[in-house]
N, C-alpha and C positions, 0 to 999 in steps of 0.2 A: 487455686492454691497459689500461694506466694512464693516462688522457688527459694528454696536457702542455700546458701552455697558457704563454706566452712574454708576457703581457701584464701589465702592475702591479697593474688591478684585476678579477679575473675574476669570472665570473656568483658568486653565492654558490650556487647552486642546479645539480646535474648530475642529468640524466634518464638512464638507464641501461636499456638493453635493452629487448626488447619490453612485459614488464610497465609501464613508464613508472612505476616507481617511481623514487622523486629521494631523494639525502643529500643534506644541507644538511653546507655546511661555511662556519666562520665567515669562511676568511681561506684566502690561497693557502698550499700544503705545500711550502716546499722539497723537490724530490727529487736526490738524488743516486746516483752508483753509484763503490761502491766495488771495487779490481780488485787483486789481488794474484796476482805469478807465483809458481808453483805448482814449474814446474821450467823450463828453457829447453833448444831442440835443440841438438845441437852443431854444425850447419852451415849456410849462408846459400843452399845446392841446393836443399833442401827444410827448414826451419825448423819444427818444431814446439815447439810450447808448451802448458803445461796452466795454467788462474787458478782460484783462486777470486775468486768476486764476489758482489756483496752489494749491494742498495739503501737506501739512506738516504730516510728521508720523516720531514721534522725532529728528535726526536729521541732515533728508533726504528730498529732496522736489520733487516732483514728477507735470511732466508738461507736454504738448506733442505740438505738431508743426507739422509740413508738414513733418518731416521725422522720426516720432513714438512719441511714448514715453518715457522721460529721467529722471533720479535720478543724483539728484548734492546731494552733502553735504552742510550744511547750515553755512552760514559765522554768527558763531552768532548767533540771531535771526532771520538775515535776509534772504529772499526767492531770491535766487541769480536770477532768470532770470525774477524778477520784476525792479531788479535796473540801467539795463539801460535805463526804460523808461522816456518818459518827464514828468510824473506824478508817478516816483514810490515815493514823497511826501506824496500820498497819499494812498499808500496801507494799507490794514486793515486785521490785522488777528485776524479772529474768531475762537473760541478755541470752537472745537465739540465734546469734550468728549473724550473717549480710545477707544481701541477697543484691540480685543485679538488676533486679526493678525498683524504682521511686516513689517512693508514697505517693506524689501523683498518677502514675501509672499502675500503683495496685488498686487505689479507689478508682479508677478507669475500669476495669474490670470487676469490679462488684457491679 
């Protein structure tokens, strides 16, 4: 899991796992998740929907597919591998707080 931490100035320092190895990171990482509808069901009985989503950690986006998971750079604000869809109109990004690891050290650990 990617710790979130909801405070201004957080540790600079995270211990991780039983090895007690620590990444240092200089400053909190915005993270965000980006969610775009995919298709939508056609009734309110039973409502199905399919998203793609995507994490934002400043500004790098992080996605995965049939052949892993990738980090693009962010055009912007915007989450590149939402915008060639037929509904990336409607993508929404929720902003989840910091966290005190780095995009690169969260795709370290996947």
């Amino acid at each position: 899991r990617l710790p979130v931490v909801r405070e201004q100035h957080p540790s600079p320092t995270v211990s991780m796992g039983a090895s007690g190895s620590s990444l240092k990171a200089s400053s909190a990482s915005r993270v965000r998740l980006a969610v775009t509808p995919l298709f939508k069901g056609p009734g309110t009985w039973f409502p199905q929907a399919a998203y793609h989503s995507s994490v934002l950690v400043d500004d790098h986006e992080f996605f995965f597919d049939d052949r892993g998971v990738h980090q693009v750079s962010l055009t912007g604000s915007q989450a590149a591998s939402h915008l060639n869809l037929e509904t990336s109109d409607e993508t929404q990004l929720l902003d989840l707080g910091f966290s005190t690891l780095t995009g690169a050290a969260m795709l370290h650990l996947l």
